[in-house]
N, C-alpha and C positions, 0 to 999 in steps of 0.2 A: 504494500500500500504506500502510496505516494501521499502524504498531506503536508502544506506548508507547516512551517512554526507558528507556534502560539502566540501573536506581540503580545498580547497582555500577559499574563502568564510567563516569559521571559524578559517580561520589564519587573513585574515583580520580586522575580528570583531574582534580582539584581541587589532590591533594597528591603525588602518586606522585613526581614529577618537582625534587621543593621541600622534600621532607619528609625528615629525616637518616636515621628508624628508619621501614623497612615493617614492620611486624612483624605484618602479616595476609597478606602474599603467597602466591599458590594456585599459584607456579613453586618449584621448588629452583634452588639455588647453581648459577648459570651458569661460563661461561669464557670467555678468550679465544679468538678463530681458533687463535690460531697454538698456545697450550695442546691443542685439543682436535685440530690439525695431525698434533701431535706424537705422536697414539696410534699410529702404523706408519708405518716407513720411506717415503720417498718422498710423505707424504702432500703435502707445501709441495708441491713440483712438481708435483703433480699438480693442486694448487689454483690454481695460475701457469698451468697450462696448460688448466684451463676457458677449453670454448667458452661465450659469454654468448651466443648466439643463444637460438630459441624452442627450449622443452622440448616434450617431447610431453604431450599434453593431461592423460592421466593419471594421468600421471610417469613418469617415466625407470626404464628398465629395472631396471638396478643398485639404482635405490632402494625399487624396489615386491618385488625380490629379499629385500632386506634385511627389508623389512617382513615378508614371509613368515613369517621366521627367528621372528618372537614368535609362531606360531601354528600350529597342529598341521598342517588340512587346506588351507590354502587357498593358489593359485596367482596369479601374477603379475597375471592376468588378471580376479582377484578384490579386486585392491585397485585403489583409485580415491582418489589422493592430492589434497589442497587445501591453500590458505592456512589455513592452523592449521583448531583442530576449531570455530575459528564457522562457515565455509566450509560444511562437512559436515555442521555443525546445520543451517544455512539448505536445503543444497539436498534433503538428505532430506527436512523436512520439503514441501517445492515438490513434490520429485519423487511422496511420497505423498498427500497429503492435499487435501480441497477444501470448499469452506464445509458444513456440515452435517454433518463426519465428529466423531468423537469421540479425544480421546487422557488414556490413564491419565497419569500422572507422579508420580514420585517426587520427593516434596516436602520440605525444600525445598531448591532449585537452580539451578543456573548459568541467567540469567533468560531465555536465550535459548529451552531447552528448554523453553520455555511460551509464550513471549510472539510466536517467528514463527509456532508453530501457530496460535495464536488471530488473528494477524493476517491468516491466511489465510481464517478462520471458525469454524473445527474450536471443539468446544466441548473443556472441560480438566476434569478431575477430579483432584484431588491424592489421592496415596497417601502419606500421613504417616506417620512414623513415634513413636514415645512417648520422650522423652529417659526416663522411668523404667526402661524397658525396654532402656537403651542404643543409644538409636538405631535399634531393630533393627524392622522391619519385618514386617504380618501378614502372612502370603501368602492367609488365607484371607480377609481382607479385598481382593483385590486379585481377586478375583474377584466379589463384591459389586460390585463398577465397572465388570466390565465391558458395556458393552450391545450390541444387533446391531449398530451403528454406530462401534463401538469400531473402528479401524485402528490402534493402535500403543502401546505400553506402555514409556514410556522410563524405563527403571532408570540409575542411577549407582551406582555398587562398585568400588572403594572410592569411597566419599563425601565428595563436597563439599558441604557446608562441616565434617559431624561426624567425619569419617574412622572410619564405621562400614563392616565390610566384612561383605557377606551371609557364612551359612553355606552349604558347598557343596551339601549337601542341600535348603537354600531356595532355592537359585540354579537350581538342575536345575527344579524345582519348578515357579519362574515359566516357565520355557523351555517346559514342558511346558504350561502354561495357557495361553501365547501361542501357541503350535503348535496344540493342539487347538479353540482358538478361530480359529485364521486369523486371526492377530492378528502382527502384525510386535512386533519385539522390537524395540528399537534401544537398547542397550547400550553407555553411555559408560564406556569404559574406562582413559579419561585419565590413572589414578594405576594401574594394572596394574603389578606387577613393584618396587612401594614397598610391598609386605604386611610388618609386623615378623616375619614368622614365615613364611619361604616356603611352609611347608606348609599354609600357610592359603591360597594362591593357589588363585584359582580358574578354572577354564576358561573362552578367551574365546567371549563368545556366537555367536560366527560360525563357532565352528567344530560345534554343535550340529545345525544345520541353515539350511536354506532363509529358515526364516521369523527370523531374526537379523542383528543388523548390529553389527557393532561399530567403537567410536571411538576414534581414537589421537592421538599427537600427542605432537611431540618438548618441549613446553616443562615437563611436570609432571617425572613421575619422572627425566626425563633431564638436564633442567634446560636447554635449548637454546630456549626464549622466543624468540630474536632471529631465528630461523631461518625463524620461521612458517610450520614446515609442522605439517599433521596426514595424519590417511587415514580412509577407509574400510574394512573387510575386509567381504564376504560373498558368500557362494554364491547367491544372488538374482540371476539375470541380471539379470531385468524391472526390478529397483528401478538395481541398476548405471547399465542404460545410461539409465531415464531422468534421475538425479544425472547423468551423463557429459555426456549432451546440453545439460541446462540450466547446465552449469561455463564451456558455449560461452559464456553470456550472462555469466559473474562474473570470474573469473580466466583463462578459456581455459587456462593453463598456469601452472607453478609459476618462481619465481626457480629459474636456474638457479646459481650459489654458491650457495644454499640447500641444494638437492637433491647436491650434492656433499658439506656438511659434514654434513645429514641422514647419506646414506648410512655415511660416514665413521663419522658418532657412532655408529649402528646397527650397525656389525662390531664396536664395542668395548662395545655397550652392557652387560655387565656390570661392566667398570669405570666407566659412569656410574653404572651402580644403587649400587654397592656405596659410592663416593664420595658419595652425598648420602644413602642410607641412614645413611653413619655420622654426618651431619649431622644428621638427622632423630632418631635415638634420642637422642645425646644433648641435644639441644632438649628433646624431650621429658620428658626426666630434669629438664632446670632446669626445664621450665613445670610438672612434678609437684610438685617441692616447693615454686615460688613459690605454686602456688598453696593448698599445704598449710599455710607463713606466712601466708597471709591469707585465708583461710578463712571469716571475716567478710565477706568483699568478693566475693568469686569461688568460683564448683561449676562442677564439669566431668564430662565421661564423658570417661575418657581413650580416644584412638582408637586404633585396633588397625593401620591403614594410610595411607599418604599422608601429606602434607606440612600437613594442618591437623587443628584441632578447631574447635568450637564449643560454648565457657564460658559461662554465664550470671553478669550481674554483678548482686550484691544490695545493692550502694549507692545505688543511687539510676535515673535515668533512664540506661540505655546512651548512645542517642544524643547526649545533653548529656556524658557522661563521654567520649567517643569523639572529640565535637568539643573540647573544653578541654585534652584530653590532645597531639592532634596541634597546636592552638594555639598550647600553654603549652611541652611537653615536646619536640615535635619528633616525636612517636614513634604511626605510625599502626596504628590497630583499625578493623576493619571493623563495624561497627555490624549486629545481623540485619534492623533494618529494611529493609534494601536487598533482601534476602531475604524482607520481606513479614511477619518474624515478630516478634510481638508479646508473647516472652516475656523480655525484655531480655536478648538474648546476642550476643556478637560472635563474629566469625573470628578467630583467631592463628594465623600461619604458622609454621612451622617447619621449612621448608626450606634458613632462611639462614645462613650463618656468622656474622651479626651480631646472634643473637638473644641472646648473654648480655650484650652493652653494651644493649640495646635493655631486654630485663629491667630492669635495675642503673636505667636512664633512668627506667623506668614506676614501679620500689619506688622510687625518691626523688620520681616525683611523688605518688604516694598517700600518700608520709608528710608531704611538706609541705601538703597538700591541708586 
C-alpha cells in the first residue's frame, strides 16, 4: 500500500511531547485512572480484578452496551469497537471501497478521511465549505459531486478543524441524498454531545438508516485519549461484518483495561461532557476576546461545537508564525497547511485547562515580536 505521510501527525511528533503549551489539541482535558475510578463505588476493584486475557473481537459486551446508550436504534450487535477512530477510518474505508470507486469528503479534514481512500484508488472530490458563510456547507452543491461511481460521502459534524456544526435540517438532507443515491454515509461523529447548545444536537447518522455509519470515540468530547478506543454504530450488516473480518488482520481485539475504563467513563459520561464543556466555553470566552485585542493579527468564525476552531492569521506567513512561536514561546499552533489549506489559518484547541497561561505565553510573544 502506497499512502502519503500524515502532516499532522508528523508535525506533532515533532513537539507534542517537548513543547510546554499545546494549544491546538483536537482531545479535551483528560484524567487520571484512578480520578475517572472514582465515578461509582467499587469501581478500583473492579479494575484490580480485570481479566487481561483476549477480548472479544468486537468488544466486550458491557462496553458495546454502553455505546448503545449514545444512540436511539441501535443494538449491541450493531456496534463494532477499535483502536480509537483511525482503526474504523482505515477499515471502513478497506471494507468499502476498491480502485476506481469515487468518495465525496468534506473538506477540510482529519487526513486520514482522504488519504486511505485514495491509497486504495478511489478517486476524492472535496466538499468545501466558504469560511464567509461560517463554515457552513452547500448541500446543493454536494450533489453536483456526486457521480454513478460515487460509494461514500464522508461528513464531519461537529467539525474538525472549524467546529462548525451542520443545521438539522441540512443534516437530514444529506442523509437523504446519500440514501437515495445508494451512497453510504459515513458520519464522523467524534465531537457528538460537545454542541454549546444541546438543542442544537443533532441525530447520529446511524440511526437514520441502513445506508449510515457513524464514528465514535472516547478521546474528543470525553477526553479519555489514553484509552484508544473508538467504535463503529450501524445497521448495515454487509458493511459490519466485512470491517469485522478484516479487524482479524489489524487489532483482532481491543486492550482489555481499556475496554473496562471505556465502559466505566461511558455510564458517567454526562459528567464527562458536562466537565470539559465547562472547559471548552470558557476557552472560548478568553480566545473571543484575545482575539478581539488583536484584531490586526487574527479573524475567526467563532465555533458553535467541539473543542477547536480555525482562525486565520493576517500577519504574515502562518507556517513561519506557527514555527517561531513553538521555537521561541514554547506554545504550539497547528498550522492549516497540514490541512492542505492555503488561506493562512491555524487550529487552536480549547479543550484544555491550560489554555489561559498558554494565551498570556502567545500575547507576550506577539508583543515582543
Amino acid at each position: 500500500m502506497q499512502i502519503a505521510p500524515f502532516k499532522l501527525e508528523r508535525y506533532f511528533a515533532q513537539y507534542e511531547f517537548t513543547t510546554e503549551y499545546l494549544l491546538c489539541s483536537s482531545d479535551c482535558e483528560s484524567m487520571t485512572a484512578g480520578e475517572l475510578l472514582d465515578f461509582e463505588p467499587g469501581g478500583r476493584a473492579g479494575f484490580a480484578g480485570q481479566w487481561l486475557g483476549y477480548t472479544e473481537s468486537q468488544g466486550g459486551m458491557a462496553l458495546r452496551n454502553a455505546i448503545c446508550g449514545i444512540y436511539e436504534s441501535i443494538e449491541a450487535d450493531e456496534v463494532l469497537v477499535h483502536t480509537g477512530a483511525e482503526e474504523a477510518i482505515f477499515l471502513f474505508m478497506h471494507a468499502l471501497l476498491e480502485p476506481g470507486d469515487h468518495v465525496v469528503v468534506h473538506w477540510p479534514c482529519y487526513q486520514s478521511l482522504v488519504e486511505v481512500a485514495r491509497s486504495i484508488g478511489a478517486e476524492i472530490s472535496r466538499w468545501t465549505p466558504r469560511e464567509e458563510d461560517g463554515w457552513a456547507l452547500e448541500v446543493n452543491a454536494l450533489e453536483t459531486l456526486l457521480r454513478p461511481n460515487t460509494k461514500a460521502i464522508i461528513l464531519n459534524t461537529p467539525h474538525n478543524p472549524t467546529g462548525y456544526l451542520m443545521p438539522r435540517d441540512e443534516f437530514e438532507a444529506v442523509s437523504a441524498i446519500a440514501r437515495e443515491a445508494g451512497v453510504m454515509l459515513f458520519s464522523d461523529e467524534v465531537y457528538r454531545e460537545s454542541e454549546y447548545d444541546p438543542e442544537d444536537r443533532l441525530p447520529a447518522a446511524c440511526d437514520l438508516g441502513e445506508h449510515a455509519v457513524s464514528l465514535g470515540v472516547m478521546s474528543k468530547t470525553y477526553g479519555l485519549a489514553g484509552l484508544r478506543i473508538g467504535w463503529i454504530a450501524t445497521h448495515n450488516r454487509d458493511l459490519y461484518g466485512r470491517m469485522a473480518s478484516l479487524k482479524d488482520y489489524t487489532t483482532i481485539c481491543n486492550s482489555a483495561p481499556s475496554e473496562y475504563l471505556a465502559t466505566l467513563g461511558l455510564r458517567h459520561r454526562q459528567l464527562l461532557i458536562e466537565r470539559n464543556l465547562g472547559i471548552i466555553m470558557r476557552n472560548v470566552q478568553l480566545v473571543e476576546a484575545f482575539i478581539g485585542r488583536h484584531d490586526e493579527l487574527f479573524s475567526w468564525v467563532a465555533p458553535t461545537a467541539g473543542s477547536m476552531a480555525f482562525p486565520r492569521y493576517l500577519g504574515g506567513n502562518v507556517d513561519s508564525f506557527c514555527d517561531k512561536l513553538v521555537r521561541d514561546a514554547g506554545v504550539m499552533l497547528l498550522p492549516g497547511s497540514v490541512y492542505d489549506d492555503q488561506e493562512n489559518h491555524f487550529r487552536i484547541g480549547m479543550g484544555r485547562r491550560s489554555l489561559p497561561e498558554a494565551l498570556t505565553r502567545l500575547e507576550e510573544f506577539i508583543g515582543s515580536d
